[in-house]
N, C-alpha and C positions, 0 to 999 in steps of 0.2 A: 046422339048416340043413345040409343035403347037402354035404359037400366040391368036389366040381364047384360048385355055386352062388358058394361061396366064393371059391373063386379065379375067378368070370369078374366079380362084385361087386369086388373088391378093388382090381385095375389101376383099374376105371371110376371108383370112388371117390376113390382118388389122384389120378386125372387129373383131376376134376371139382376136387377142392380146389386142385391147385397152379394152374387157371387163374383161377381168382379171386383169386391173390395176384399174380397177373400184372402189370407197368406195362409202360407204352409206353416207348420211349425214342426218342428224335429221334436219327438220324445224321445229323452232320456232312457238308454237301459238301464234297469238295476240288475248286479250283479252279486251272487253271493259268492263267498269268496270262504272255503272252509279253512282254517288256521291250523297247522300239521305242528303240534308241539312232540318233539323229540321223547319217548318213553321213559330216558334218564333223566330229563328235567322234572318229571314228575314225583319223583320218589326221594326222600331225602334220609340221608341216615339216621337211624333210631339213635334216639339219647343212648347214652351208657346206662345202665342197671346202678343205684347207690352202690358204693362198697363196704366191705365191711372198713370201718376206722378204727385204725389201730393210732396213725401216725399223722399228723397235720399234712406228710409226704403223701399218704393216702387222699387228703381231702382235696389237697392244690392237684393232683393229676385226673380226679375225678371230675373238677372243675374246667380244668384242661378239655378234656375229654366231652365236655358238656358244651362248650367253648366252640370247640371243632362242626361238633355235628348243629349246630344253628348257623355258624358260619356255609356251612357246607347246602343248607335251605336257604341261608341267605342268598349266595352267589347264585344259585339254579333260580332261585326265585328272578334275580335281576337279570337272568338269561332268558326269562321265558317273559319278561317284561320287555326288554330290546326287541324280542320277534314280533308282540303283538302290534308296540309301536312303531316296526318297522312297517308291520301291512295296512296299520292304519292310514301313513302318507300316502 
């Protein structure tokens, strides 16, 4: 066989066999996926204003009152953590 023959045989050879060992492979879609948090979860009630102290009954309802509104960002906060976690699985 002629040396030119050989080398224009050879590539086509190679390439005829590595595509028969060829597979498919499936890629992956990514998907983004935007997360809709509720506009009430966002906003939490403003502390209360000091008051004036007259009375200890002033200070335990102020505390009260200070009480509420962190409790009140608590719960929204753990609402808006249930959804993220939900669309995370």
């Amino acid at each position: 066989m002629p040396r030119h023959l050989m080398t224009v045989l050879l590539p086509l050879c190679c390439a005829v066999f590595l595509t028969a060992c060829g597979e498919t492979r499936l890629v992956p879609q990514i998907q983004t996926i935007r997360l809709s948090v509720p506009p009430s979860l966002l906003a939490c009630r403003a502390a209360p204003a000091p008051p004036p102290v007259e009375t200890q009954r002033d200070v335990a309802r102020y505390v009260i009152d200070l009480y509420d509104a962190g409790a009140d960002c608590r719960d929204k906060l753990r609402e808006v953590r249930g959804l993220v976690d939900a669309d995370a699985k």
